[in-house]
Backbone as ProteinMPNN parsed JSONL, in Angstrom:
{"seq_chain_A": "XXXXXXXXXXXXXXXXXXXXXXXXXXXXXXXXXXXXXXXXXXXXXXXXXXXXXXXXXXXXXXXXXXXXXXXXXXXXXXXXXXXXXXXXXXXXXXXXXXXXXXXXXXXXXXXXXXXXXXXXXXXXXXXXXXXXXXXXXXXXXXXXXXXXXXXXXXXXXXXXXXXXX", "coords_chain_A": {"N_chain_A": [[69.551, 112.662, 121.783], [67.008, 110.669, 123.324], [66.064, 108.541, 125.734], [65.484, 105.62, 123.635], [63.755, 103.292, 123.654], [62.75, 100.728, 126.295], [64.789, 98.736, 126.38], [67.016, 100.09, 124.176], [69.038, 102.606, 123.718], [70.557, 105.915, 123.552], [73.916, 106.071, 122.362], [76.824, 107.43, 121.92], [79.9, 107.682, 119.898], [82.739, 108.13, 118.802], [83.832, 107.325, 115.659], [86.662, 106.116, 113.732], [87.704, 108.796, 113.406], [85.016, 110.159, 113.076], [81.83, 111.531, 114.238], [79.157, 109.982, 116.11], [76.013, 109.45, 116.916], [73.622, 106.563, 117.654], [70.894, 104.381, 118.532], [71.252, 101.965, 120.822], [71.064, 98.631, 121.645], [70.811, 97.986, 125.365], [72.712, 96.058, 126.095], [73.929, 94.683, 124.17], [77.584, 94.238, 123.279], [80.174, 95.92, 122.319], [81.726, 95.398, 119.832], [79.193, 94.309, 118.298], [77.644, 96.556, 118.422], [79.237, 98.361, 117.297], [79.694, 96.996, 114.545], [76.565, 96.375, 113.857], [75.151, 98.521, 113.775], [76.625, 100.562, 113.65], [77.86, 100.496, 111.573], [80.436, 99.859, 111.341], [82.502, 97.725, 109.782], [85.177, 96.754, 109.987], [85.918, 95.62, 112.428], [86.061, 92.415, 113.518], [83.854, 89.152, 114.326], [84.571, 87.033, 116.28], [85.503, 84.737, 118.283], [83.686, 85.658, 120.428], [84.898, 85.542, 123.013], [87.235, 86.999, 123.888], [89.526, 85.822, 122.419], [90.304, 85.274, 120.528], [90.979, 87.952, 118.966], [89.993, 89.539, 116.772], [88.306, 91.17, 116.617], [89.479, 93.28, 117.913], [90.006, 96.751, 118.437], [91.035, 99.953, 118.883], [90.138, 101.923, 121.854], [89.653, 104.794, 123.106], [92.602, 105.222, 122.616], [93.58, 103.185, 123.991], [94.26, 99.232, 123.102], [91.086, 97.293, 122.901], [89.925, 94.298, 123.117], [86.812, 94.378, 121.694], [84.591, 92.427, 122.265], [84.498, 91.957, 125.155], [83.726, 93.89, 125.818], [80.941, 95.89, 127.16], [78.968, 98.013, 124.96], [77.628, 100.313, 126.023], [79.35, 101.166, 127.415], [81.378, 102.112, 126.723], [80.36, 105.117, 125.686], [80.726, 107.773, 124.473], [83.387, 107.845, 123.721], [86.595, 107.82, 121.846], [86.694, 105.452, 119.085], [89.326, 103.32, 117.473], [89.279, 101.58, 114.349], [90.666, 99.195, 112.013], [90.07, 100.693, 109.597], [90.624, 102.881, 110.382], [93.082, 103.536, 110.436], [94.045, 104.304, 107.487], [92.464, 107.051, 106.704], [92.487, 107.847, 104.13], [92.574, 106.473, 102.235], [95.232, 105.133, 101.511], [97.442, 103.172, 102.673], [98.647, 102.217, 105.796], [101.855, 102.788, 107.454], [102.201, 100.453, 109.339], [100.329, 98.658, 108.029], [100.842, 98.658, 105.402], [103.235, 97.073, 105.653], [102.642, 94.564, 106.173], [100.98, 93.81, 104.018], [103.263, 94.021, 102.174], [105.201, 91.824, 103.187], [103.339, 89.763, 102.604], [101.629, 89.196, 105.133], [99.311, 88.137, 105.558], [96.419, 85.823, 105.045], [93.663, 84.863, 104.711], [92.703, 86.809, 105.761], [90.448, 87.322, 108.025], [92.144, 87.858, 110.563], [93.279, 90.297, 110.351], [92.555, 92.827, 111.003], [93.149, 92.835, 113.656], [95.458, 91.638, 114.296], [97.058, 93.538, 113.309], [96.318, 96.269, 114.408], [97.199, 95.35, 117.124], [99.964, 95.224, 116.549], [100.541, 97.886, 115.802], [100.07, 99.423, 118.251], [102.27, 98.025, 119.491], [104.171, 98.893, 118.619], [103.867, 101.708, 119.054], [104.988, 101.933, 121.487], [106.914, 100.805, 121.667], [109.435, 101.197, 120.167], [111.877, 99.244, 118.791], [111.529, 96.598, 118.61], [111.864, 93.41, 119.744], [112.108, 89.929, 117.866], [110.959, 87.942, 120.151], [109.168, 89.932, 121.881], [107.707, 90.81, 119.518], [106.465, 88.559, 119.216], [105.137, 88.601, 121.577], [103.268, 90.525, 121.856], [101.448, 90.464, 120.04], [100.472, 88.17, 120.849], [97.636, 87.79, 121.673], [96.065, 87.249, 119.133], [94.509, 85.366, 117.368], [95.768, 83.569, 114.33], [94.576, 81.341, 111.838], [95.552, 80.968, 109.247], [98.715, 81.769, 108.853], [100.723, 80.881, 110.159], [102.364, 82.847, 111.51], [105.04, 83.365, 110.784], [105.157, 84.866, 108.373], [103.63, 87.874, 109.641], [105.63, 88.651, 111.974], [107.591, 89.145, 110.274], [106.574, 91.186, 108.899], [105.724, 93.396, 110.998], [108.548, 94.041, 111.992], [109.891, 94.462, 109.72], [107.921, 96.921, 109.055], [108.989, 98.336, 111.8], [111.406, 98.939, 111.445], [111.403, 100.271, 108.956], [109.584, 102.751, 110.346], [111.575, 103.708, 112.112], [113.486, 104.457, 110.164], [112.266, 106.436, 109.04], [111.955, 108.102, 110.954], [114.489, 108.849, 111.534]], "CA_chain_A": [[68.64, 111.561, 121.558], [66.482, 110.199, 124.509], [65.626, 106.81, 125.464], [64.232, 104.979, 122.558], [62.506, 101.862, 124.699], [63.314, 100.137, 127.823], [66.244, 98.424, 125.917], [67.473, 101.201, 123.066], [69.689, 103.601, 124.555], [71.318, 106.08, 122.719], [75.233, 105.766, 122.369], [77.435, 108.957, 121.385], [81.147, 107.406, 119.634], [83.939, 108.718, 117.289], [84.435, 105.753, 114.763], [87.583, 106.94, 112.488], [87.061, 110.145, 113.231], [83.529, 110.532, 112.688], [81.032, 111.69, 115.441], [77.6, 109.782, 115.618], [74.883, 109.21, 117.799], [72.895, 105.588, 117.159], [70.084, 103.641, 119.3], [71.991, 100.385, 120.67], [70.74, 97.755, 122.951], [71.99, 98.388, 126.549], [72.883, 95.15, 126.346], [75.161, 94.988, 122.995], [78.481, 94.815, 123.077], [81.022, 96.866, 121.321], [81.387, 94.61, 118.646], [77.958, 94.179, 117.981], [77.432, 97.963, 118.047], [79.938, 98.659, 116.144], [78.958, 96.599, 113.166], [75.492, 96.233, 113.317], [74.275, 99.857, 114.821], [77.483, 102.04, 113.393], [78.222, 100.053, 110.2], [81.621, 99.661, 111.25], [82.284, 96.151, 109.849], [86.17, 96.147, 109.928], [85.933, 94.693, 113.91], [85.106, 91.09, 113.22], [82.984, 88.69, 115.436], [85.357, 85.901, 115.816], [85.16, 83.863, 119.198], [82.753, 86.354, 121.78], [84.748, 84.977, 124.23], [88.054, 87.641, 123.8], [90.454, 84.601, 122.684], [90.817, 85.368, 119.085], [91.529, 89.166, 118.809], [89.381, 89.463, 115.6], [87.321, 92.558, 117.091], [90.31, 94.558, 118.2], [89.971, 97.918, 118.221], [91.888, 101.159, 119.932], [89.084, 102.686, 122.223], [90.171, 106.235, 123.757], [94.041, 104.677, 122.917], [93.617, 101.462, 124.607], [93.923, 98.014, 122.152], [90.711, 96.255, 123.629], [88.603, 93.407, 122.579], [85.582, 94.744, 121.758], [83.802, 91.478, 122.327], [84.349, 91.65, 126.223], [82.88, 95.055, 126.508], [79.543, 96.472, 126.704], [78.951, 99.421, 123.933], [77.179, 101.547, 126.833], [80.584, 101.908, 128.524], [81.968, 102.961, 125.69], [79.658, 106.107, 126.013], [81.522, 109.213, 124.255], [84.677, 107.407, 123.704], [87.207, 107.299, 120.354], [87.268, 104.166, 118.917], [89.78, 103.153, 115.794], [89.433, 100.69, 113.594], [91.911, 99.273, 111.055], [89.809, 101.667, 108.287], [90.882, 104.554, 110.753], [94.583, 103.741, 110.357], [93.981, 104.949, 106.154], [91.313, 107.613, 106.18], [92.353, 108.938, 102.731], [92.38, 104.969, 101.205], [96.275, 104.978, 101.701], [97.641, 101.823, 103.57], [99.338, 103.529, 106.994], [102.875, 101.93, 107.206], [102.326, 99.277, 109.45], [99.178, 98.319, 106.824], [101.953, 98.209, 104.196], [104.358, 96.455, 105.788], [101.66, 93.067, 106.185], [101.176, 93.412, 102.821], [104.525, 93.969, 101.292], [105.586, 90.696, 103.821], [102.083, 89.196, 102.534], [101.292, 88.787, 106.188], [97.974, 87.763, 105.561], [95.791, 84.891, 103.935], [92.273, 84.332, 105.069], [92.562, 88.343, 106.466], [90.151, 87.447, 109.292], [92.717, 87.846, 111.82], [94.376, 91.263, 109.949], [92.955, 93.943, 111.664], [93.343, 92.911, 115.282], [96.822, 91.954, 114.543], [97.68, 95.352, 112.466], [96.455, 97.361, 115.207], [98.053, 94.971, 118.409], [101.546, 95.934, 116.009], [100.654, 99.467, 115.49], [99.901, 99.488, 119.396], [103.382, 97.992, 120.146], [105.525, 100.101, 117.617], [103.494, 103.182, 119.519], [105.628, 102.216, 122.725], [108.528, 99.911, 121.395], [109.762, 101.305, 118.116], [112.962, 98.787, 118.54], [110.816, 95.448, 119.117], [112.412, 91.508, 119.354], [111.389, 89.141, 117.771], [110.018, 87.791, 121.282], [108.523, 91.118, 121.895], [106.497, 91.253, 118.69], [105.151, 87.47, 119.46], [104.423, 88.712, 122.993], [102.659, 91.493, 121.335], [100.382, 89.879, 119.045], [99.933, 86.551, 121.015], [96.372, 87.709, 121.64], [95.537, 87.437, 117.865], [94.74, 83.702, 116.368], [95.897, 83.135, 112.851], [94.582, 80.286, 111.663], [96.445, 80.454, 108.134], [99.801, 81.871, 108.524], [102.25, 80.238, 110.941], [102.795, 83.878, 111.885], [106.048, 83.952, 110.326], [105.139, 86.715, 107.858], [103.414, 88.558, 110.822], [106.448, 88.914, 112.856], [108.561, 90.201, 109.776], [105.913, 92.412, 108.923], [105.719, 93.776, 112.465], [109.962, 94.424, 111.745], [109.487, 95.835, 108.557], [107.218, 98.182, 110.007], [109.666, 98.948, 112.888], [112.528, 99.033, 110.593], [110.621, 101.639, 107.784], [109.111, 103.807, 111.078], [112.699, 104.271, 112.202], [114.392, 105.431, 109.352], [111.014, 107.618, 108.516], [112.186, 109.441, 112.175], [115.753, 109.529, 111.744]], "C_chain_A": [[68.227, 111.006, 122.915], [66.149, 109.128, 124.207], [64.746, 106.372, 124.894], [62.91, 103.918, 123.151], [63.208, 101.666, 126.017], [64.65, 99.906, 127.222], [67.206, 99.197, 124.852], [67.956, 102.173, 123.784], [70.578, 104.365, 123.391], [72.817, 106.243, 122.911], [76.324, 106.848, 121.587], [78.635, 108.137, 120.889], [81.546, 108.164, 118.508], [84.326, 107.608, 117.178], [85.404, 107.035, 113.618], [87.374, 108.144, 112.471], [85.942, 110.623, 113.339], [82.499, 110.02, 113.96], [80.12, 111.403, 115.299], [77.071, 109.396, 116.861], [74.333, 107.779, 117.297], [72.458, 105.339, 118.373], [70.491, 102.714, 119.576], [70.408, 99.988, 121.677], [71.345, 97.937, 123.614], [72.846, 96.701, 126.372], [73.799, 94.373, 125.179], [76.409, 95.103, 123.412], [79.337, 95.193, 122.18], [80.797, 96.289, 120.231], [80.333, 94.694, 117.919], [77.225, 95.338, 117.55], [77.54, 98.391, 116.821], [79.445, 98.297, 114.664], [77.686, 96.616, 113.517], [74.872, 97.592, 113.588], [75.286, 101.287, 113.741], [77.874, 101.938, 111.888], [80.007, 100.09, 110.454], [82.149, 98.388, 111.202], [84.084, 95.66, 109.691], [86.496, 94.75, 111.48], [85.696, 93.156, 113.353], [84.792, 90.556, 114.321], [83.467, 87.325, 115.377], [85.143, 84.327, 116.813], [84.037, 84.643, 120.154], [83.372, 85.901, 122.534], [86.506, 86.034, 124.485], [89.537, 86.854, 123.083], [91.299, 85.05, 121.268], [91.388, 87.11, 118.776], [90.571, 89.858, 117.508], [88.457, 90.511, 115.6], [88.269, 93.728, 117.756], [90.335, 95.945, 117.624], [90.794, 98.855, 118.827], [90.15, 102.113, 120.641], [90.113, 103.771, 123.577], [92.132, 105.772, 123.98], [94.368, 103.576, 123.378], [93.368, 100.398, 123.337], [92.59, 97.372, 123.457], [90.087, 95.348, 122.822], [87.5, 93.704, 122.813], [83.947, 93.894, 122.117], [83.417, 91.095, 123.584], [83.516, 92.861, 127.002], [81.657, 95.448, 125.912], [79.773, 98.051, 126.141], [78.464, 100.267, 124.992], [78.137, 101.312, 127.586], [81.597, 102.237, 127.856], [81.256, 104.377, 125.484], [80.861, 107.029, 125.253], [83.116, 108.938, 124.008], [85.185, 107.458, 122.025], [87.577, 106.347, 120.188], [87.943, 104.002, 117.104], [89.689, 101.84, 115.852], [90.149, 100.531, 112.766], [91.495, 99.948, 110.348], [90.282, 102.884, 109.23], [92.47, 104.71, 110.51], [94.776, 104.331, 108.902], [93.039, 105.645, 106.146], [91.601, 107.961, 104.923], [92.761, 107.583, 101.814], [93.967, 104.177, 101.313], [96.589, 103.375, 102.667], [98.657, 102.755, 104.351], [100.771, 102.215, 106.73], [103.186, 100.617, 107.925], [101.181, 98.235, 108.203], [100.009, 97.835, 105.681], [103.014, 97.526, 104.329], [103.919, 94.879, 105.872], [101.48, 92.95, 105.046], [102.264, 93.297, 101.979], [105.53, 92.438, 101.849], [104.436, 89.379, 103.462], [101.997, 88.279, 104.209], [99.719, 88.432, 106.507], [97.433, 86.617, 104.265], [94.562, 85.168, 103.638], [91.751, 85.909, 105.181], [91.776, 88.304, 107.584], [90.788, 87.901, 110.24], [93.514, 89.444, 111.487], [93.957, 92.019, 110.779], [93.128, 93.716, 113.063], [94.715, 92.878, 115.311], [97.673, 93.105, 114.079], [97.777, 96.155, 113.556], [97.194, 96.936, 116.771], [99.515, 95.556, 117.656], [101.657, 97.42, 116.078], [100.604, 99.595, 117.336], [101.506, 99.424, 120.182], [104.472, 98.87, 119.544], [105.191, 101.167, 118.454], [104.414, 103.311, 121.151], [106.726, 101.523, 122.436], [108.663, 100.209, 120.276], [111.332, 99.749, 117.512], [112.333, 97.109, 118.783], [111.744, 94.027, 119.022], [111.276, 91.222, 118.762], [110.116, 88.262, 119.002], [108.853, 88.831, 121.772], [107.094, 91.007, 120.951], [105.412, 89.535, 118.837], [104.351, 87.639, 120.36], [103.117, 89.685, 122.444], [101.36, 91.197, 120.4], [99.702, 88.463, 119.375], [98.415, 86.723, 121.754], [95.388, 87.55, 120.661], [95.828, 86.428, 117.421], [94.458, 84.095, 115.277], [95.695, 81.778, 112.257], [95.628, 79.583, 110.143], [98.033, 81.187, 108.256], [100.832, 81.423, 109.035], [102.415, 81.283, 111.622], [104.211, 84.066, 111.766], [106.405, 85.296, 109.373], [104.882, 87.509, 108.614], [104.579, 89.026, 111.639], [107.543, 89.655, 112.113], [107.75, 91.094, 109.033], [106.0, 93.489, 109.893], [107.569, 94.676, 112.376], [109.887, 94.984, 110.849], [109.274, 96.881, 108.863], [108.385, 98.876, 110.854], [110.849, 99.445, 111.982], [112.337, 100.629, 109.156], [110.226, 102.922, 109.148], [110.046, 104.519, 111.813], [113.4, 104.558, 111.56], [113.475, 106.561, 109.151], [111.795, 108.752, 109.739], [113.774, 109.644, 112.061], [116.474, 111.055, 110.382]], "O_chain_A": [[69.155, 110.861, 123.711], [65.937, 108.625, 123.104], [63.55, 106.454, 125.17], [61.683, 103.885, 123.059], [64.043, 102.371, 126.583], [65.577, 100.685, 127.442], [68.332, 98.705, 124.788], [67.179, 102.664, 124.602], [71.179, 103.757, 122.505], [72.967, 106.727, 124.033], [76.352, 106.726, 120.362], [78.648, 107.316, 121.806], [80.91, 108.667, 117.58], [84.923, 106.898, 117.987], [85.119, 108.096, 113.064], [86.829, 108.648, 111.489], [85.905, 111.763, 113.803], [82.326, 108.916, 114.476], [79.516, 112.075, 114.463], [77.793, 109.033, 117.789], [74.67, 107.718, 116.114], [73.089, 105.741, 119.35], [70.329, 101.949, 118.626], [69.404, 100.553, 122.11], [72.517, 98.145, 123.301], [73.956, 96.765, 126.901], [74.366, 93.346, 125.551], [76.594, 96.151, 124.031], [79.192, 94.683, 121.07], [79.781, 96.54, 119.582], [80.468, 95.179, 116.796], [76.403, 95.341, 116.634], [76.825, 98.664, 115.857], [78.951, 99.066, 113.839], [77.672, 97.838, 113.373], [73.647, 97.471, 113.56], [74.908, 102.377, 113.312], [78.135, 102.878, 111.138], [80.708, 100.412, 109.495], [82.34, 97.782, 112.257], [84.379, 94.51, 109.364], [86.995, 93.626, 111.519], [84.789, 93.114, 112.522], [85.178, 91.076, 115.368], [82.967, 86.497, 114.615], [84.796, 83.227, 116.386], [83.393, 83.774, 120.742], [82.575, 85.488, 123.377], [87.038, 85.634, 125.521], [90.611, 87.417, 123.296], [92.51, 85.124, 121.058], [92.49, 87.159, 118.23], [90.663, 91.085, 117.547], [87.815, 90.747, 114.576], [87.867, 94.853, 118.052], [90.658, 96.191, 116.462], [91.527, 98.218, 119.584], [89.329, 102.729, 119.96], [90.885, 103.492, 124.495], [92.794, 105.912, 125.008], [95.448, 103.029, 123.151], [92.412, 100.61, 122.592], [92.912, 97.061, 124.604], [89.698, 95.745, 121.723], [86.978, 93.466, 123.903], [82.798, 94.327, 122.204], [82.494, 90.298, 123.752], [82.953, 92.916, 128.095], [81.308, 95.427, 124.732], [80.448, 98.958, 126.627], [79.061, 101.338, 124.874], [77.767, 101.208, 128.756], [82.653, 102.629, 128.353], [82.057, 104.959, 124.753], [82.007, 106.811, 125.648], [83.947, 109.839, 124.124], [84.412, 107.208, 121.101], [88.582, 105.932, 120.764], [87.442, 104.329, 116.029], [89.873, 101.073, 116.797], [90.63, 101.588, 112.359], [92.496, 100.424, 109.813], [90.284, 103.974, 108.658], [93.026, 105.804, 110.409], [95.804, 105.008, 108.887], [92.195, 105.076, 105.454], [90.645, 108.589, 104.467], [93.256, 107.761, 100.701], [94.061, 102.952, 101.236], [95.695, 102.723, 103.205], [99.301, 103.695, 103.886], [100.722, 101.163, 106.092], [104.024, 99.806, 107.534], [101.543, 97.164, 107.714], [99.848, 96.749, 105.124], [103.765, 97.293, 103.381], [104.765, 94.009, 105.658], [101.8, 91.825, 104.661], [102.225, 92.484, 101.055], [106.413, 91.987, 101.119], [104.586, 88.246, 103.919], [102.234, 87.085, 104.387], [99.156, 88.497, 107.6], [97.802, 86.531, 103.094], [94.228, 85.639, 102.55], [90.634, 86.248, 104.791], [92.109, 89.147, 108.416], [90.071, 88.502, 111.039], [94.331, 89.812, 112.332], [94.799, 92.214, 111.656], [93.282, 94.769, 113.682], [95.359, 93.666, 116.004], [98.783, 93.445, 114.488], [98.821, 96.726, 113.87], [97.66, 97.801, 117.514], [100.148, 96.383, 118.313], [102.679, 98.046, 116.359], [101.685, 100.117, 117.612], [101.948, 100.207, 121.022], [105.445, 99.39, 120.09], [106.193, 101.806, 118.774], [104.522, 104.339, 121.819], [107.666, 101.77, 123.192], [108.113, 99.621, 119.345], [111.638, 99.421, 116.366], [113.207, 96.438, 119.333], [112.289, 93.799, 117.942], [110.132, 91.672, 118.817], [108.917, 88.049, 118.823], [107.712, 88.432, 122.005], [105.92, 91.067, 121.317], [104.205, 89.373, 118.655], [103.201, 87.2, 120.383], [101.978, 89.352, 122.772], [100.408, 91.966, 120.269], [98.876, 87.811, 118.737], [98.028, 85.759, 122.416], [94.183, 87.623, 120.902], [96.967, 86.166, 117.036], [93.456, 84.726, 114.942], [96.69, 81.057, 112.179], [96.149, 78.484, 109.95], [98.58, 80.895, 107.192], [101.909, 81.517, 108.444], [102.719, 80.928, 112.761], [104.734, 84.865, 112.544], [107.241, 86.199, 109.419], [105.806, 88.32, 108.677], [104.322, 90.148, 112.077], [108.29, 90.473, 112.648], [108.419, 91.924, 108.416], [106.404, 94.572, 109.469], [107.667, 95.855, 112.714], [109.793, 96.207, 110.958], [110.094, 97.79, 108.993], [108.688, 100.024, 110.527], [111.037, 100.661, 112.009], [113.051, 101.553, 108.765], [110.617, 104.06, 108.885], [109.795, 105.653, 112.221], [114.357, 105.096, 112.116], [113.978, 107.683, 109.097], [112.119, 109.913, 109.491], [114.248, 110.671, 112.545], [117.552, 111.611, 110.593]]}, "name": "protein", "num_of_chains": 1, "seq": "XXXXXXXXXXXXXXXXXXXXXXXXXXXXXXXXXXXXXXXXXXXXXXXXXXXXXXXXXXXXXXXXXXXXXXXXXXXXXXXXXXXXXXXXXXXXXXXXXXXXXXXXXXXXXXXXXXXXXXXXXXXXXXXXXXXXXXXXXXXXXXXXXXXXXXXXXXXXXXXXXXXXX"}
């Protein structure tokens, strides 16, 4: 795809797997892409200012806030979203461990904090309690206290280590 206008650029990503081409604005970021350009509407658009977590995504393995980066530097990159953690509708086991803890109210704040947990289980399978606050204290909850959150987060760790032993 060649340059649509002065401002339309086209943008190559793997969302969940799936390889597409779309026309952004150079001037879009991720977020904004994402949902309005890719139809990927799990990201949400919470503060623009990175504060809330509410657009977290995994881009090429990295948790970032998609709200601080521009979509043309994401160029050719894999980005997951919490729908990439279930492609086959399934809830992945940290996914099931927020719900079986009902770690969620409002859900605004679920997938940034699902995937900051899935992020820290991917390098700390044995997490503290301090750990998993450190871990998620980029993700405002406005309804839960984050007490279910943190024994979700254990759950999780607790189910992903017997799964390996």
């Amino acid at each position: 795809m060649e340059q649509v206008s002065d401002t339309l650029v086209p943008l190559t990503l793997t969302i969940d797997g799936v390889h597409r081409t779309e026309a952004v604005d150079r001037r879009s970021l991720l977020v904004e892409a994402l949902r309005d350009d890719f139809g990927a509407t799990a990201p949400k658009t919470g503060c623009a200012t990175g504060d809330c977590g509410a657009c977290t995504c995994r881009v090429d393995g990295a948790v970032v806030k998609t709200c601080l980066q521009l979509a043309v530097a994401a160029q050719g990159s894999d980005i997951t979203t919490i729908s990439g953690l279930a492609p086959r509708g399934e809830l992945g086991p940290v996914q099931q461990a927020f719900w079986d803890e009902q770690a969620f109210q409002c859900g605004f704040c679920l997938s940034g904090m699902v995937l900051a947990a899935e992020d820290l289980l991917s390098r700390n399978p044995e997490p503290t309690d301090e750990e998993i606050r450190w871990a998620i204290s980029g993700n405002l909850c406005r309804c839960t206290g984050y007490e279910t959150i943190v024994a979700a987060v254990r759950t999780a760790a607790e189910r992903l280590g017997a799964a390996d032993s």
